[in-house]
C-alpha positions in Angstrom: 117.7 131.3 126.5 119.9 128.9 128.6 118.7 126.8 132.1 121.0 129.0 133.8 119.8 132.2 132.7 116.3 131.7 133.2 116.8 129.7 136.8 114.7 127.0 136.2 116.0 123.7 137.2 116.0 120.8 134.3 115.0 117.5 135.9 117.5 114.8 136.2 116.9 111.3 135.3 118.1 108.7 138.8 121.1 106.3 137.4 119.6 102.5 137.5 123.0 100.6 136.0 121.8 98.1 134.4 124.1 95.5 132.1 123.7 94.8 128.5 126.4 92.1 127.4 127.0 90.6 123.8 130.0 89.5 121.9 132.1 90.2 124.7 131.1 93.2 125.2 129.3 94.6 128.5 127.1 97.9 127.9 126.2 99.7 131.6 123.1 101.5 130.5 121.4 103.4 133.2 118.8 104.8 132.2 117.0 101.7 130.7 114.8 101.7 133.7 112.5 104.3 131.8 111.0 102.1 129.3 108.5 100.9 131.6 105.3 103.6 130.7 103.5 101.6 133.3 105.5 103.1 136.0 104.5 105.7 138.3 108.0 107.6 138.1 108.6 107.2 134.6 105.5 108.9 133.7 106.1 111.5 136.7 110.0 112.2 134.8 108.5 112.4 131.4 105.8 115.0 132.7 108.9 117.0 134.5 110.7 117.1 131.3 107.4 119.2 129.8 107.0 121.2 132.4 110.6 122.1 132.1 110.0 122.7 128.5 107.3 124.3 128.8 108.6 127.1 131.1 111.7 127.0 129.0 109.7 128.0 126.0 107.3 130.2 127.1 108.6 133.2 126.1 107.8 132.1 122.5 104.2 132.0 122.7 103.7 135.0 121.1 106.0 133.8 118.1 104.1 130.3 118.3 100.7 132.1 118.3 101.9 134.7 115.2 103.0 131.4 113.2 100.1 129.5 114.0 97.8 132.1 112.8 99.9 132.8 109.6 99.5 129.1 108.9 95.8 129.4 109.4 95.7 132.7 107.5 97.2 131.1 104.7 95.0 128.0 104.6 91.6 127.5 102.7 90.1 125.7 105.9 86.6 125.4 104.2 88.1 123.3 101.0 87.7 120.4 99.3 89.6 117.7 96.6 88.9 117.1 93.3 86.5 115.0 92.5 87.4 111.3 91.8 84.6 109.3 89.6 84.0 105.7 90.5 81.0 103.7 89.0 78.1 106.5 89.3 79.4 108.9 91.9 82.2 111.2 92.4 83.9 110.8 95.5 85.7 113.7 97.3 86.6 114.9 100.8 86.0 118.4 102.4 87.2 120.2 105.4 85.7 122.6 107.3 86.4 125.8 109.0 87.0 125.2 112.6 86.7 121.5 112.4 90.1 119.1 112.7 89.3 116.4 110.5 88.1 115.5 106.8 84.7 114.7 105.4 84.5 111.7 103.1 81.6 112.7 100.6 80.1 111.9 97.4 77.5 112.6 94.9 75.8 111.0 91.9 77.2 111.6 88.4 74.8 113.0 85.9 76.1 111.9 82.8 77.4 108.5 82.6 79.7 110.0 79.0 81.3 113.3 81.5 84.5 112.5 82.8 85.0 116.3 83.8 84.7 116.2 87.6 81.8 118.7 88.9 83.3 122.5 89.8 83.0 122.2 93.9 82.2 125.7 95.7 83.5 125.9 99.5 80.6 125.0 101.9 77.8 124.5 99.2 76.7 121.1 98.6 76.2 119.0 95.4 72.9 117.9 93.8 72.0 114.3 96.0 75.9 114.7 98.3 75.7 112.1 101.0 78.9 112.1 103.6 80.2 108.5 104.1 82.2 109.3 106.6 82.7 113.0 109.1 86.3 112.3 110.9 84.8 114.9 113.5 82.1 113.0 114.7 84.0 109.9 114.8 86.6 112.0 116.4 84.5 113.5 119.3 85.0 112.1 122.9 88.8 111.0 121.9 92.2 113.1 122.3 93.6 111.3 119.4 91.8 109.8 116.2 93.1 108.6 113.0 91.7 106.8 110.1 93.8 103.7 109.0 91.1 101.8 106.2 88.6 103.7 103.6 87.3 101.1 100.9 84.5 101.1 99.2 83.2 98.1 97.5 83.1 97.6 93.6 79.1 98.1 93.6 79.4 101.2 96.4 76.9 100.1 98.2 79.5 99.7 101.1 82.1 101.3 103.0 84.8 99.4 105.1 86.2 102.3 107.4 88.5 101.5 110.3 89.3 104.0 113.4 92.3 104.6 115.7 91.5 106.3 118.5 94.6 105.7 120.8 97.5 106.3 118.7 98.8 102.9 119.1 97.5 101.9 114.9 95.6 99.1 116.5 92.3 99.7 114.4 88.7 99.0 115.0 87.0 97.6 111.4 83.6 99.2 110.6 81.2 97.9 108.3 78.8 101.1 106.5 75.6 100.2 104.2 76.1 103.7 101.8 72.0 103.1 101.0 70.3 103.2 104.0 73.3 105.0 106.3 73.1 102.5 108.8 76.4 100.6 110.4 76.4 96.7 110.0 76.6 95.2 112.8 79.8 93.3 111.6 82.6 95.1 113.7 86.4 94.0 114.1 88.8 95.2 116.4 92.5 94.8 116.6 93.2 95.5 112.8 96.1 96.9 111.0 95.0 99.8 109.2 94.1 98.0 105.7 91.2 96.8 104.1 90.4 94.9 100.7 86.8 93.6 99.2 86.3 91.0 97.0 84.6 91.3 93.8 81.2 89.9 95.4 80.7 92.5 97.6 80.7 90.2 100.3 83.1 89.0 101.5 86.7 91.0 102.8 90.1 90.7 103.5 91.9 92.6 106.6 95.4 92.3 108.4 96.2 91.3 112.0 99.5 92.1 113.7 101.6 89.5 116.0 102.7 90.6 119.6 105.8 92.9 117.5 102.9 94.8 115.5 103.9 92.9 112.4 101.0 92.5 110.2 101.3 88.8 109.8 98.3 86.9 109.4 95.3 87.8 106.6 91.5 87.0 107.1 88.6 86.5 105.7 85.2 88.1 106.6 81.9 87.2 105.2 79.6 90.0 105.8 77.2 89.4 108.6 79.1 86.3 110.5 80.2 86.3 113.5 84.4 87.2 113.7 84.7 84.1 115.4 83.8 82.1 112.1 86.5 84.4 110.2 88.9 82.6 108.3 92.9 82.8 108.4 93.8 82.7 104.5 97.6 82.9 105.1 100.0 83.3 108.3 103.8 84.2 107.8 105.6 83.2 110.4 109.0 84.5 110.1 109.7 87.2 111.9 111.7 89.1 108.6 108.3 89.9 106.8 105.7 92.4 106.7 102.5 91.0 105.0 100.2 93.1 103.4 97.1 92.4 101.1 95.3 94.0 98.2 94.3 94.1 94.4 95.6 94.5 91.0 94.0 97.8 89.6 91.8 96.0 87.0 90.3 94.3 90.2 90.6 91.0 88.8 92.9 89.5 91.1 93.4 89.8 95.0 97.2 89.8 95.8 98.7 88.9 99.4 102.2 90.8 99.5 105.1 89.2 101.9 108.5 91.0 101.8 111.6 92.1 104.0 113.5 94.7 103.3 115.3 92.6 100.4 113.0 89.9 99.4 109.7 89.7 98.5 106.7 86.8 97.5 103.3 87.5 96.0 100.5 85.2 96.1 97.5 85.4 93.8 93.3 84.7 93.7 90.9 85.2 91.2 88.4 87.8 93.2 84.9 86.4 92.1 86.5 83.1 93.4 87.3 84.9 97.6 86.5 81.5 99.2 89.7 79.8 96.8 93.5 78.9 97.4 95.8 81.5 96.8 98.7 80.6 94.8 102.5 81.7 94.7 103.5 83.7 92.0 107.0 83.4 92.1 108.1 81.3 95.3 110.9 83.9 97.2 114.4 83.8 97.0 116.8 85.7 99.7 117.4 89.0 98.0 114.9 89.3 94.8 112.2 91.8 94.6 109.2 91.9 92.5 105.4 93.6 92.3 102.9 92.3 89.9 100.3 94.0 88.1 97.6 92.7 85.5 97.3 93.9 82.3 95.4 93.0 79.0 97.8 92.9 76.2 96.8 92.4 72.3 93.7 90.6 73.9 95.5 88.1 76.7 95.7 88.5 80.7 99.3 89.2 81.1 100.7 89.8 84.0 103.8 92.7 84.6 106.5 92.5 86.7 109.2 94.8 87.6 111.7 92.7 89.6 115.5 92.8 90.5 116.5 89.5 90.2 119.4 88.9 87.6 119.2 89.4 83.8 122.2 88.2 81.3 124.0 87.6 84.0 123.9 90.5 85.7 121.8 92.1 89.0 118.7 94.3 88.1 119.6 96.6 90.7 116.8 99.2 90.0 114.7 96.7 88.5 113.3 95.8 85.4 110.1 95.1 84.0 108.9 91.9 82.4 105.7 90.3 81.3 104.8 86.7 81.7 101.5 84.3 81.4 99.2 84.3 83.8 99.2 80.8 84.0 103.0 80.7 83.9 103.7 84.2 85.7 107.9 82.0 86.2 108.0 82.8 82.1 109.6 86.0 82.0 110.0 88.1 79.1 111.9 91.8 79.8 110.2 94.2 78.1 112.1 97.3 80.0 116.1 96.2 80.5 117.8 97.3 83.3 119.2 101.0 83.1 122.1 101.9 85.9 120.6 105.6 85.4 117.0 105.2 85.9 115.2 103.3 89.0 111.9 102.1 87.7 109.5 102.1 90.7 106.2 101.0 89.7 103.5 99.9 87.0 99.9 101.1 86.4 97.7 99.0 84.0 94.9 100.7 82.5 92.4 99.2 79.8 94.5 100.9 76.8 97.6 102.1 78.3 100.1 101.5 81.1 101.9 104.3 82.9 105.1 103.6 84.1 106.5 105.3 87.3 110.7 105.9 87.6 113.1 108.3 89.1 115.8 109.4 87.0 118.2 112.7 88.4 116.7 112.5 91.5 113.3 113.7 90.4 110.4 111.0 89.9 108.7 111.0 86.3 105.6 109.4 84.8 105.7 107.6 81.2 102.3 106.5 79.2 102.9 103.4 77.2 99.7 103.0 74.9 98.5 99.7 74.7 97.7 98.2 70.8 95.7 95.2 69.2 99.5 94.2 68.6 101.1 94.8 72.0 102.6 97.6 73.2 102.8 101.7 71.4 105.3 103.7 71.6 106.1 105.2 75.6 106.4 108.8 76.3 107.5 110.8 78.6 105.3 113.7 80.3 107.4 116.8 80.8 107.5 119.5 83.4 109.9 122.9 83.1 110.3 123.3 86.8 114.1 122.3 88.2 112.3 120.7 91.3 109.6 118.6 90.9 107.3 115.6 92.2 104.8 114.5 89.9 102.6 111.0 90.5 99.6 109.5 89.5 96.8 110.3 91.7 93.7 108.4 92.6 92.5 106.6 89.1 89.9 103.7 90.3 88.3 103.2 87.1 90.3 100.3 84.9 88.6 102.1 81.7 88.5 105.7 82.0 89.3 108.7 79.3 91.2 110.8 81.6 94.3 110.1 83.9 94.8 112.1 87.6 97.8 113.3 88.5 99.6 115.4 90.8 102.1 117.5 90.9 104.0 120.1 93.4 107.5 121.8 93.7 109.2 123.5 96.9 107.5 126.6 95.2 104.5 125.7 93.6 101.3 124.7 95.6 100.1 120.9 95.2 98.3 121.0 91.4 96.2 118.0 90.4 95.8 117.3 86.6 93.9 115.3 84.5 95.6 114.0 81.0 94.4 112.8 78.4 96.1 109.9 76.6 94.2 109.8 73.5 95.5 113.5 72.6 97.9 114.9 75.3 96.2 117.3 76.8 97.0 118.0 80.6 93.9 120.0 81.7 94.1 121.8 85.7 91.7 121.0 87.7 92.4 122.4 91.0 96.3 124.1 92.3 96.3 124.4 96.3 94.8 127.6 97.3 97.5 129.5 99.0 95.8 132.8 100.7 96.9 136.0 101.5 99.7 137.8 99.4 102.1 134.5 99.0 103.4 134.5 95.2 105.5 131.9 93.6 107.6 133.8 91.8 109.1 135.9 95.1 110.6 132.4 96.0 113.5 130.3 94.4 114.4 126.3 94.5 117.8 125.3 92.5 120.2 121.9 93.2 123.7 121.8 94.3 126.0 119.1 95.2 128.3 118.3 98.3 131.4 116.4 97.9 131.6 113.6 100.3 134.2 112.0 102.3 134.6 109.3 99.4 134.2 112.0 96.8 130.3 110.9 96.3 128.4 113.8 94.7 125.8 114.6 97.2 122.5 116.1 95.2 121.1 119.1 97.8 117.7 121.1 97.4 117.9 124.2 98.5 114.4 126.9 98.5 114.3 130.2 99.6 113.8 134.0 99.3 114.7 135.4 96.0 115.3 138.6 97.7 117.7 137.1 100.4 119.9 135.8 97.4 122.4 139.0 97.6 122.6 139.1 101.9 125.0 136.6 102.7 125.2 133.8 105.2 121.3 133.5 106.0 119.7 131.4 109.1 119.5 127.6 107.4 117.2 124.9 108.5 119.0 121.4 106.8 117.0 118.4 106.5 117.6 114.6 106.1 116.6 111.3 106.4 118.3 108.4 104.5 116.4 105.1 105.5 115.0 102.4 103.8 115.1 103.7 100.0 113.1 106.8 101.4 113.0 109.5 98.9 112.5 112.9 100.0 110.8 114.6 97.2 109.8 118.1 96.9 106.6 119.3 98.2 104.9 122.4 99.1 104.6 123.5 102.1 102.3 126.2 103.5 103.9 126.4 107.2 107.2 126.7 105.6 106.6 130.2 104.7 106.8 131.3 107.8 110.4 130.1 107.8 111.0 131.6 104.6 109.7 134.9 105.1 111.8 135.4 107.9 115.2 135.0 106.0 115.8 131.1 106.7 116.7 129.1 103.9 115.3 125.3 103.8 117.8 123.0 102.1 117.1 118.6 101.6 120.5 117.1 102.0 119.9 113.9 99.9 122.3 111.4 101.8 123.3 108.2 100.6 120.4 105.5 102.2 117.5 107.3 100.8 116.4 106.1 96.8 116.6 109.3 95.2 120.0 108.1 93.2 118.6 104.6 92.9 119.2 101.3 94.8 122.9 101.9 94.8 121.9 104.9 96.5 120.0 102.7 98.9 122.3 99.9 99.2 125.2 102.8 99.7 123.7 103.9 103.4 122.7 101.1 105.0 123.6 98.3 107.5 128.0 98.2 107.4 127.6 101.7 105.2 125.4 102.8 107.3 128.0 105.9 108.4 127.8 107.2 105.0 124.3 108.5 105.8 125.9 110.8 108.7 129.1 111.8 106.4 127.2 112.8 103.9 124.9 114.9 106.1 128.4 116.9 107.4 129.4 117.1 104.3 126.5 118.9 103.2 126.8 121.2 106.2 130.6 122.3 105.7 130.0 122.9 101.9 126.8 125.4 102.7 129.2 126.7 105.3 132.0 126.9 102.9 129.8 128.3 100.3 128.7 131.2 102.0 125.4 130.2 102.0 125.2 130.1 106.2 127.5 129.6 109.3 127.6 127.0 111.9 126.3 129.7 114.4 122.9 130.2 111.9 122.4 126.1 110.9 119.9 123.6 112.5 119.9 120.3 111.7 116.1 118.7 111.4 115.2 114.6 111.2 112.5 112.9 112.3 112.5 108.8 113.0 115.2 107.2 111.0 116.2 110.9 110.3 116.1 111.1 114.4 119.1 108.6 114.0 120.5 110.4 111.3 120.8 114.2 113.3 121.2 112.4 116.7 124.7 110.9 115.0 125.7 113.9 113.8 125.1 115.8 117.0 128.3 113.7 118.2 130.2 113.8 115.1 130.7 117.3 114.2 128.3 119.6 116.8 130.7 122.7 115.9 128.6 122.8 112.8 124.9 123.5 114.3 123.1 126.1 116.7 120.7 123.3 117.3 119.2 120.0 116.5 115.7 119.0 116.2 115.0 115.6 116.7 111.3 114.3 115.8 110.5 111.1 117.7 114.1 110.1 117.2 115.9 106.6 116.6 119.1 107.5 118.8 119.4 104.0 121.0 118.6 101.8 117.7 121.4 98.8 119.0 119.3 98.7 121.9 116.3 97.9 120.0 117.7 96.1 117.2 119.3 93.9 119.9 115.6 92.9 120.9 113.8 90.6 119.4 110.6 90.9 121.2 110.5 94.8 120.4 107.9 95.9 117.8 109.2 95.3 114.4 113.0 94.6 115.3 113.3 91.3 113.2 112.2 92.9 110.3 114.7 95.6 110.9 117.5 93.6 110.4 117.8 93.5 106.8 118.0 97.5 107.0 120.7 97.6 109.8 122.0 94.2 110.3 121.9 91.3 113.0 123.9 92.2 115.9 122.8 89.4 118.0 124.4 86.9 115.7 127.3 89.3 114.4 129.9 90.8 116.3 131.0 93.0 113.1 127.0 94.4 112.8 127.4 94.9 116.9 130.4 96.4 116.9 129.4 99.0 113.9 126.0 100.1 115.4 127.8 100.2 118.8 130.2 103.3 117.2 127.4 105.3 115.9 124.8 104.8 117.8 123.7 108.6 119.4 122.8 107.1 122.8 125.8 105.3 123.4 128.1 108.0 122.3 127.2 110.6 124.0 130.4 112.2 124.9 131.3 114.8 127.8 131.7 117.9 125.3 129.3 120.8 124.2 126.6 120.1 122.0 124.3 122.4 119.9 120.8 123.1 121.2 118.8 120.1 121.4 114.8 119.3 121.0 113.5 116.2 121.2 110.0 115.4 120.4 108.0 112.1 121.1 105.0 110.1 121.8 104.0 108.0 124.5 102.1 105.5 122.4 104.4 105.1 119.5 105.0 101.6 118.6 107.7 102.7 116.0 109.8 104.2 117.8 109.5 103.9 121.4 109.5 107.4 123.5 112.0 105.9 125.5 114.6 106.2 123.1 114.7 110.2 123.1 113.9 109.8 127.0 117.1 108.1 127.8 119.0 110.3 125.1 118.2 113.4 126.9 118.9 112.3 130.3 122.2 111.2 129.4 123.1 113.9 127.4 122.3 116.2 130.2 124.6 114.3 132.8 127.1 114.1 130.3 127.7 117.0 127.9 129.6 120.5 128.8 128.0 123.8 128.1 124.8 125.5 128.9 123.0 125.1 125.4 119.3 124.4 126.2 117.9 120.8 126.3 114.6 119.7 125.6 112.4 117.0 125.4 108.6 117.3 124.9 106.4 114.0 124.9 103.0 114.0 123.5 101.0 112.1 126.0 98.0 111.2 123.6 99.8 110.0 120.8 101.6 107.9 118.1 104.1 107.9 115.8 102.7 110.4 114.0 102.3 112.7 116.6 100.0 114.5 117.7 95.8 114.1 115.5 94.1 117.1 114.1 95.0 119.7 111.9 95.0 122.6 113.9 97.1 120.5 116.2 99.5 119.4 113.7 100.0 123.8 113.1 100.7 124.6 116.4 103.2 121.5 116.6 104.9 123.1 113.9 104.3 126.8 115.4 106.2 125.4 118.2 109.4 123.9 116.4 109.5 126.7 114.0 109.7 129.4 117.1 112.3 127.4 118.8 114.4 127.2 115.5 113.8 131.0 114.9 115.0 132.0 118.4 117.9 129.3 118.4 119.5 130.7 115.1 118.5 134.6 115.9 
């Protein structure tokens, strides 16, 4: 349905020139006026702009309404998780028919020997369950609520919870005595969402953020002190780096994490000692990497490292992993070397094994490497017969435990969690993602291809679907990217997809060059001056599923949200002949803008990802000729929704605000333009699941109806 058709009148944005000049260069932008939320008229034009969709859309609330309610059909809404033991209880979360949010529970163990978690039946409690935490009560009275912290400490005797209720991920920090049920009156506001206890039980660790929303400053809290006597245990104050803070999994050591995009510093404490100096593991150095983890090895506290710095003379780009001295962690030994083939992502120490984390073939894998009174065993591989798969270790608390969780999912198989057994093998099921109604695997399909790029890069594609579609031609395609900041998009199950797929449309993950599915090359291939690769390789993957057969231009949407906001927005100028439409979720289409701007949240830190154009004229100059906003051109362009929020501190709403209004004083055609603003929300968008499915119930009918 087009503006014209339907008479309705889209609102127009009033033209405020306003002059941006760097390097030369002078920027007219006139629609800059609308990042001020404060104002009367902005807020009046955003509100237009959902009325307008709203009307525009309303003949697909009966298609919204039949999707939402297949959703729900579909969905075990009185559920809960697996069990997860930790000291004497089991800890697991339910939800609730009717109700929007989780509730944290647990319940005594009866057997301190029985590592099989308890068989859970929907809506009957355990023998002693107490609920920690109901994310409906704290929910009640608020349009939007999210939980940022859950930790409970080493004894559980306490819970450190912390609450969003605004959307803006400024948290309140709550204090919760598990024995009597009572709240301490110890209560922190102005968080980030992370919490850490020490070993004593007493004393915790928690994360402000400077006037940019960078966490930079850690605390200390001693339980029942006033938060004026809390004490600032490190400050980082350049602007490049996040801090974060934490543990090591044997909970011997508290860690304090600084790193940029491309550098990164650790800094150590013994936990029983909370009220000690930290200490620098490895002092930074511009472009090195590197996480630490403790381990026991053949009796002596080691610690691991997986780092990219160089080795032989040569760069680790996807890493390595070494083991040094705890008292020398600068005495590095390589006990992984450096493979151009295999990224290694992460290690998990464990009593009597570690399990190693990689992606290799862009699928992620999981390796146990027994540990021996001599050192290390011999590390296998855990295999999977699926094409498509994500598999990753799931919630393991316990440094000594028989049993290792794990989960695993496909485009096509329902989210399963495992537990294996090191000693012998064994990978026993305990729970696969209820699925209702008649869905069955097998009447669906996931297989790779590859798209040649530009440069002649083989571009990995996932593509899921209809087995019985397979034979019918071009079918209606919904193709999605992202390709940011080493971002992998793995396959997952999705329950709302089905709705897609049932109706004929096939879902297909381009896997541009940006994201870390190939590796850091990968990475380091799509970003700041190769940033453009990202958008090639998304058109490439379009004109080979076109040239394939697979779909036409006239049946394709193009989907991204955030950094993949950027990535559609770009290609909307760059080759719109290819799409029926573009779905734009809380987009980054005016990113020199913001990159530009220092005092906008998180733009310093962003400059390692995109580049400096306040100090380059090269970095300018390059974001300047892909930048969506700034290139809008007078031509037709697909069909075009843009979704946002007004409290997102990511990306700010007025990004997709101005992009709209200039796109719809600019382009030719009559193809429908959309923006819809979530007035109660964050980055995330809008809180609450039944929320979140008739979010989705509303992109997926506007996708249906603009490829139909």
């Amino acid at each position: 349905m087009t503006a014209e058709s339907s008479g309705l009148t889209p609102p127009v944005a009033k033209t405020v020139p306003s002059e941006r000049v760097h390097h030369g260069h002078t920027f007219v932008d006139e629609y800059e006026w609308l990042r001020d939320k404060d104002d009367a008229e902005v807020i009046a034009y955003l509100e237009a702009e959902n009325a307008y969709t709203e009307q525009e859309t309303a003949h697909l609330e009966p298609m919204r309404d039949q999707i939402f309610q297949e959703i729900k059909s579909r969905t075990q809404e009185t559920d809960m998780s697996v069990p997860t033991r930790m000291g004497d209880w089991w800890y697991f979360a339910r939800t609730i028919e009717g109700k929007q949010y989780g509730v944290q529970c647990r319940a005594p163990i009866t057997d301190s020997e029985d590592w099989t978690p308890p068989e859970l039946t929907p809506g009957v409690e355990l023998p002693g369950e107490q609920i920690l935490i109901d994310g409906n009560a704290e929910a009640e009275g608020h349009d939007f609520f999210s939980m940022g912290a859950f930790a409970l400490s080493h004894d559980g005797t306490l819970l450190a919870y912390s609450v969003d209720v605004v959307g803006d991920e400024r948290y309140t920090l709550r204090f919760k005595n598990l024995e009597t049920g009572e709240l301490l009156p110890d209560e922190i506001t102005g968080t980030a969402p992370g919490v850490t206890w020490a070993i004593d039980h007493n004393h915790v660790f928690y994360l402000t953020v400077d006037e940019s929303w960078r966490p930079d400053t850690v605390w200390r809290h001693e339980l029942g002190t006033d938060r004026a006597n809390d004490i600032s245990v490190f400050h980082e104050p350049d602007e490049r780096f996040w801090v974060s803070v934490g543990s090591t999994r044997s909970k011997k050591y508290l860690m304090i994490w600084v790193g940029s995009k491309i550098t990164t510093e650790g800094w150590v404490l013994e936990s029983d000692d909370p009220e000690g100096e930290f200490r620098v593991v490895m002092p930074r150095r511009e472009g090195v990497e590197y996480t630490v983890e403790h381990a026991v090895v053949a009796g002596e506290d080691r610690f691991l490292i997986l780092h990219n710095d160089t080795v032989d003379g040569e760069k680790a780009e996807n890493f390595v992993l070494a083991e040094a001295p705890v008292s020398n962690p600068a005495s590095l030994t390589t006990l992984i070397a450096h493979k151009s083939d295999v990224r290694l992502e992460e290690v998990d120490a464990f009593a009597d094994h570690l399990v190693l984390s990689y992606r290799r073939e862009a699928l992620t894998r999981l390796a146990i490497w027994p540990l021996t009174a001599d050192g290390y065993g011999e590390l296998t591989e855990i295999e999977f017969d699926e094409e498509l798969f994500s598999v990753g270790l799931g919630a393991n608390p316990e440094w000594r435990q028989p049993t290792l969780r794990m989960a695993f999912t496909s485009f096509i198989t329902p989210g399963q969690v495992y537990d294996y057994v090191p000693a012998t093998g064994e990978l026993a099921l305990r729970k696969s993602q209820p699925v209702l109604g008649d869905f069955d695997a097998n009447n669906y399909e996931q297989q790779r291809d590859w798209a040649t790029a530009e440069d002649g890069t083989r571009i990995p594609l996932s593509i899921v679907r209809r087995k019985s579609d397979r034979a019918n031609g071009p079918a209606p395609l919904l193709l999605y990217g992202y390709g940011s900041y080493e971002a992998s998009m793995d396959p997952a199950f999705s329950v709302a997809r089905l709705s897609l797929l049932d109706r004929g449309v096939v879902f297909v993950v381009a896997h541009v060059r940006g994201g870390g599915e190939m590796g850091r090359h990968w990475y380091e291939s799509g970003k700041t001056l190769t940033k453009k690769n990202t958008f090639t390789d998304f058109v490439a993957c379009a004109r080979h599923l076109i040239e394939t057969d697979r779909t036409t231009a006239q049946q394709m949407i193009a989907d991204g949200g955030s950094a993949g906001g950027l990535l559609v927005g770009a290609v909307a100028n760059l080759a719109p002949e290819l799409f029926a439409g573009i779905l734009a979720n809380v987009p980054f289409v005016d990113p020199l803008t913001s990159i530009l701007d220092p005092s906008l949240p998180l733009t310093v830190i962003e400059w390692d990802e995109w580049g400096n154009p306040l100090e380059s004229p090269e970095v300018y100059e390059y974001m300047r000729s892909y930048s969506p906003y700034e290139n809008v051109e007078a031509k037709r362009y697909p069909a075009i929704l843009a979704i946002t929020s007004i409290n997102d501190t990511r990306v700010l709403y007025v990004e997709p605000a101005k992009w709209v209004a200039k796109l719809r004083a600019t382009k030719t055609g009559d193809e429908p333009l959309l923006l819809k603003t979530e007035m109660s929300a964050g980055h995330g968008g809008v809180s609450g699941r039944y929320e979140k499915w008739k979010e989705v119930a509303f992109e997926f009918a506007w996708v249906l109806d603009t490829i139909s």
